[in-house]
C-alpha positions as CSV (number, residue, x, y, z in Angstrom):
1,X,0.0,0.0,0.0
2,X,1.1,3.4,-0.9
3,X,1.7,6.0,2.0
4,X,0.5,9.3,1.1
5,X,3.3,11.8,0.7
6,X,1.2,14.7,2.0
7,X,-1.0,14.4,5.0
8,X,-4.2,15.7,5.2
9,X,-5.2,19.0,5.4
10,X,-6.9,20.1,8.8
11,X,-6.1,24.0,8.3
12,X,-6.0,26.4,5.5
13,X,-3.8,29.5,6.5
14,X,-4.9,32.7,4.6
15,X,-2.7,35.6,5.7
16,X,-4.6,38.7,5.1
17,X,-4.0,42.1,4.6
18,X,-5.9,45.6,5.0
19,X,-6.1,49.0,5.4
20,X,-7.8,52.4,5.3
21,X,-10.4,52.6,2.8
22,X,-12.3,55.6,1.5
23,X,-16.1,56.2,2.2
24,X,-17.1,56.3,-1.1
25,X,-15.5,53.3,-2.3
26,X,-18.9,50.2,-1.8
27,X,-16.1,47.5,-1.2
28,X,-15.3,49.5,1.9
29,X,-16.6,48.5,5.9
30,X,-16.6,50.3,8.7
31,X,-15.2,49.9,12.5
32,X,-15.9,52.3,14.9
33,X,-16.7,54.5,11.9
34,X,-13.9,54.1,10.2
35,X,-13.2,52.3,6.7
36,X,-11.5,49.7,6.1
37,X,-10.5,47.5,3.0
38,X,-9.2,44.4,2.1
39,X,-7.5,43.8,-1.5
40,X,-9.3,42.1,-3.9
41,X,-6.2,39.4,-4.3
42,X,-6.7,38.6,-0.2
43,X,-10.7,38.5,-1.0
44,X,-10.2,36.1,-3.8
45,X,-7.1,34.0,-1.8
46,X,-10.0,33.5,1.0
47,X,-13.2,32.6,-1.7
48,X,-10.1,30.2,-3.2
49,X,-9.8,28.6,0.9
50,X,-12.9,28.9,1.1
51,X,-13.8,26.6,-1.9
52,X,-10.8,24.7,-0.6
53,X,-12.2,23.7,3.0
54,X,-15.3,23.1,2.0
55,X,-14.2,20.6,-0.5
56,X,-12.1,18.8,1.7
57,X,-13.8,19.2,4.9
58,X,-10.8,21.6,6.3
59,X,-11.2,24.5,8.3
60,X,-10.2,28.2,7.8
61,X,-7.9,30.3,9.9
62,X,-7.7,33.9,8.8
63,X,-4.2,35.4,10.5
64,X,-3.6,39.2,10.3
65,X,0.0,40.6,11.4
66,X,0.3,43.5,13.5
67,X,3.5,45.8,13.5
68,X,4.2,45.6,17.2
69,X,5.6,49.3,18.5
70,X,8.5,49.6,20.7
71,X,10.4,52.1,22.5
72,X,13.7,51.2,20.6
73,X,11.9,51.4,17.3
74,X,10.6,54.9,18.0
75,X,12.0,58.7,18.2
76,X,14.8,58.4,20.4
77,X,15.1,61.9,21.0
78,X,14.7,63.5,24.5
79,X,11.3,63.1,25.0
80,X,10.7,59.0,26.2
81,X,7.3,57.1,25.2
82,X,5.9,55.3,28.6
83,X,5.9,51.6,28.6
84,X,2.3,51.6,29.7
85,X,1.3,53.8,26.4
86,X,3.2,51.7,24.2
87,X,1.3,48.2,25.8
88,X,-1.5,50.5,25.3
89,X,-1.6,51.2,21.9
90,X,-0.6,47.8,21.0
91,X,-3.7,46.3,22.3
92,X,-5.4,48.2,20.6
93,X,-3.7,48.0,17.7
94,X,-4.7,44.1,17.9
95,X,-8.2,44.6,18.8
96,X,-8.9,47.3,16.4
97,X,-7.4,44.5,13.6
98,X,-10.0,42.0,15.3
99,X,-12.7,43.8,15.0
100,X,-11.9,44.6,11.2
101,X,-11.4,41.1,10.2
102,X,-14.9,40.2,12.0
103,X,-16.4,43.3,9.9
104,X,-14.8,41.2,6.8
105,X,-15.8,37.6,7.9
106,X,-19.8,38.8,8.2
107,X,-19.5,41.7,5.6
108,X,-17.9,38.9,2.7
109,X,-18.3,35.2,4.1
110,X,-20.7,34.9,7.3
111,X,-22.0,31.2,6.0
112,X,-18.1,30.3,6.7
113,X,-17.0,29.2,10.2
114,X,-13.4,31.0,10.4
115,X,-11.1,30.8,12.8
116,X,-9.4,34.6,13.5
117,X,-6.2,35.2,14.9
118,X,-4.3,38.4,15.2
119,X,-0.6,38.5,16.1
120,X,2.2,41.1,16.5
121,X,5.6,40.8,14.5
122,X,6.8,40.3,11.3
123,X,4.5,39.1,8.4
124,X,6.8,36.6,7.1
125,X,7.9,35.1,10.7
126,X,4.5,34.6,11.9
127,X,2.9,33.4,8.9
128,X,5.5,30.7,8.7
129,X,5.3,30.4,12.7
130,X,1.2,29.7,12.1
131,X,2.2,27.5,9.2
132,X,3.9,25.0,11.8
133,X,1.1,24.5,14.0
134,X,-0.3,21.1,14.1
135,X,-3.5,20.6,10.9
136,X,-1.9,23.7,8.7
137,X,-1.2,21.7,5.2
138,X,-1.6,25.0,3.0
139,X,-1.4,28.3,2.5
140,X,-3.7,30.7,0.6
141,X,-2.6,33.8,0.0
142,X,-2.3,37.2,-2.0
143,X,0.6,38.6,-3.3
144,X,1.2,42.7,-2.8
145,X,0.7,44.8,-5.8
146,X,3.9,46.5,-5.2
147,X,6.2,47.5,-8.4
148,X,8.5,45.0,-9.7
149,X,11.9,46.8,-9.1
150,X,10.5,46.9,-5.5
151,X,10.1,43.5,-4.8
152,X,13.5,42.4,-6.5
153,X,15.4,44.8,-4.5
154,X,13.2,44.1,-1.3
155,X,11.4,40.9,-1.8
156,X,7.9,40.3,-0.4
157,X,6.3,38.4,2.3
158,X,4.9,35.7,-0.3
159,X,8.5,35.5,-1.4
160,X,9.5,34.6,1.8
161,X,6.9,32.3,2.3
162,X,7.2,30.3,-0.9
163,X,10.5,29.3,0.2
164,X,10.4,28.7,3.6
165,X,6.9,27.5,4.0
166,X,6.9,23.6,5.7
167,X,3.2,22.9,3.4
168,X,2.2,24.3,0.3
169,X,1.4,27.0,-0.5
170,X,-1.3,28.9,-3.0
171,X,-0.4,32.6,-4.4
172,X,-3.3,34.9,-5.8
173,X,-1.9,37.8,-7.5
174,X,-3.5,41.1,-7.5
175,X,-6.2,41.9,-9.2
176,X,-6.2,43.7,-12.1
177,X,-8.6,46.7,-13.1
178,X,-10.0,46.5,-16.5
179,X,-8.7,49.2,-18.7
180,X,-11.3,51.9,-19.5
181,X,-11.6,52.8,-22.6
């Protein structure tokens, strides 16, 4: 009998990304009246999961990365930022991001059961960190639509994840508007 070279998949990991959006843009939502907006590559990476674990009978976790502030990696001038602040704002920081990826999971996909998680550090280290927990056998995600001399020079998180990923892993590029004519 033939042992399977992959075992199963439990987990489907979709990094995703957001940011500000503008009121008038209809693919925007709000949090605490504020909008928000996800790329349409990370909206098509999670219908591509989506499709994915339902499928297969896998699950979804959607992981957002939070840039975690630090008193070393702020002004060091005269003037010192309180520890307490700095905890402050981080927490928030990762609540705020919790509350806009909710906004997301019942704006887009509230049929889906999705598991959310919200972490401080570096994209690439903590996407590959989530990759190694037990169940995680791929990776869905969307590629920045940054400018090509840019990411040779600098490289990108789905760079970094292509190659060091432990599972596979499943790269949605950005989407493209139509030209107008």
């Amino acid at each position: 009998m033939l042992t399977p070279l992959v075992a199963p998949i439990e987990t489907v990991l979709v990094p995703l990304d957001f940011g500000p959006g503008d009121d008038n843009d209809p693919e925007c939502f709000e949090v605490d009246d504020s909008p928000y907006r996800v790329s349409g590559g990370s909206l098509e990476a999670v219908r591509l999961a989506s499709h994915f674990a339902t499928t297969n009978g896998a699950k979804i976790r959607l992981l957002h990365v939070v840039a975690e502030m630090s008193a070393t990696g702020m002004y060091a001038g005269p003037v010192r930022v309180p520890k307490q602040l700095l905890d402050d704002i981080n927490d928030r920081t990762r609540a705020t991001a919790m509350e806009v990826l909710r906004a997301f999971h019942h704006r887009y996909f509230p049929e889906l059961a999705l598991d959310i998680v919200v972490r401080s550090g570096k994209p690439s280290e903590v996407i590959l960190e989530e990759a190694e927990r037990p169940g995680v056998g791929l990776i869905v995600m969307a590629t920045s639509d940054h400018h090509r001399l840019a990411r040779f020079i600098l490289g990108t998180t789905a760079d970094r994840i292509i190659r060091a990923a432990p599972c596979p892993v499943t790269v949605v590029p950005p989407q493209r508007q139509p030209p107008t004519t």
